[in-house]
N, C-alpha and C positions, 0 to 999 in steps of 0.2 A: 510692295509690302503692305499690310494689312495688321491693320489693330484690333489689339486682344487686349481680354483682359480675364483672370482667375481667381475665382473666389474658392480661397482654401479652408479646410475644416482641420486644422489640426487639433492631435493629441493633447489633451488640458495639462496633464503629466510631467510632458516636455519641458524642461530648460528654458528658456530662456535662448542661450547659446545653438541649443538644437534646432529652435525652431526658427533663429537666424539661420540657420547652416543650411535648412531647405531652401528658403527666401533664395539668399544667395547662390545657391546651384543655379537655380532656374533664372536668378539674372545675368549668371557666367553663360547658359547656353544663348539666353538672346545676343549679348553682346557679342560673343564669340562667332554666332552668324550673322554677324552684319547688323545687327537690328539694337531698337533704342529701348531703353526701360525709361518708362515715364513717372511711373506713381507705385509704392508701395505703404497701405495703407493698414495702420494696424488696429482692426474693432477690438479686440482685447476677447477676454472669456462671454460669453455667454451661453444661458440657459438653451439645451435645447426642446423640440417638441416634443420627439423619440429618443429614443436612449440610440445610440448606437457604441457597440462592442463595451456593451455595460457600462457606459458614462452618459451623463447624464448633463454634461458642458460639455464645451468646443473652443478652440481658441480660432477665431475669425481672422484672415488677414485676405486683404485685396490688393492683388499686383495686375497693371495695367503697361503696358509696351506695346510696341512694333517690332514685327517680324515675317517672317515667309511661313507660310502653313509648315512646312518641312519639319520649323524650329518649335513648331506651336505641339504637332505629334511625338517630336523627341523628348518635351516637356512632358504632357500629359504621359507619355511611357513610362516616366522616371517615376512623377510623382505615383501611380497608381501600384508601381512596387515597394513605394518606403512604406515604412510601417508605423511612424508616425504624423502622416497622412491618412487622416479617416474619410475623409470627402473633397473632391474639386470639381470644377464646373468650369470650363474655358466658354468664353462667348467672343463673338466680335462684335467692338464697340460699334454701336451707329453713331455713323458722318453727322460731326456738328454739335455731339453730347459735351456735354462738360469735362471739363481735365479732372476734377474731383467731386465725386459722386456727394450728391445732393439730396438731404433728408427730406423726406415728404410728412408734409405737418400738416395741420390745420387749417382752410383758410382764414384769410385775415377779415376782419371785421366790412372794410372795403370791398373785399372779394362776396363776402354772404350780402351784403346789398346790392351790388350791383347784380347778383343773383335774381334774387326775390323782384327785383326791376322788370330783369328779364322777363319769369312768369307773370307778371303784371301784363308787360306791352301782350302777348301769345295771347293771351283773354280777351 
């Protein structure tokens, strides 16, 4: 088994309920073939770059599990026919990533010295 994870673009419009109701299909087919659901994470609305299908938001949610490719194509089939599904993205996690995906910020004041250190010693 091999770990996935999809980052979904739904409909802003949607429910609430609705857009539980896709979540949940697609945790009924992992478990249903054997496979674990790990993490479903929910980014909330945001702004997009492009418009797509003349909106202008997205409601973000990221689900992560294990499963057999077999489970990972019957997903991606489902979601690419609902219609409040505007965009998904299936990847396989790399071995050793974190269980819950991690904001990239700034670095920390430590981090930009011991930088600037660096270019020092290279001279």
């Amino acid at each position: 088994m091999t770990e996935y994870e999809i980052l979904l673009l739904l409909d802003p419009d949607l429910d609430e309920a609705r857009q539980s109701e896709i979540v949940a299909r697609a945790q009924e087919l992992v478990e249903k073939a054997g496979g674990s659901w790990d993490l479903h994470d929910v980014w909330g609305r945001r702004k997009l770059a492009y418009e797509i299908r003349h909106k202008g938001e997205g409601s973000y949610h990221l689900l992560q599990f294990t499963c057999e490719g077999e489970t990972l194509d019957e997903i991606s089939r489902i979601l690419r026919i609902d219609d409040g599904v505007m965009r998904h993205l299936a990847t396989r996690r790399i071995q050793g990533s974190p269980s819950r995906p991690v904001a990239v910020g700034a670095p920390t004041r430590d981090d930009a010295v011991s930088a600037s250190d660096a270019e020092k010693e290279e001279e």
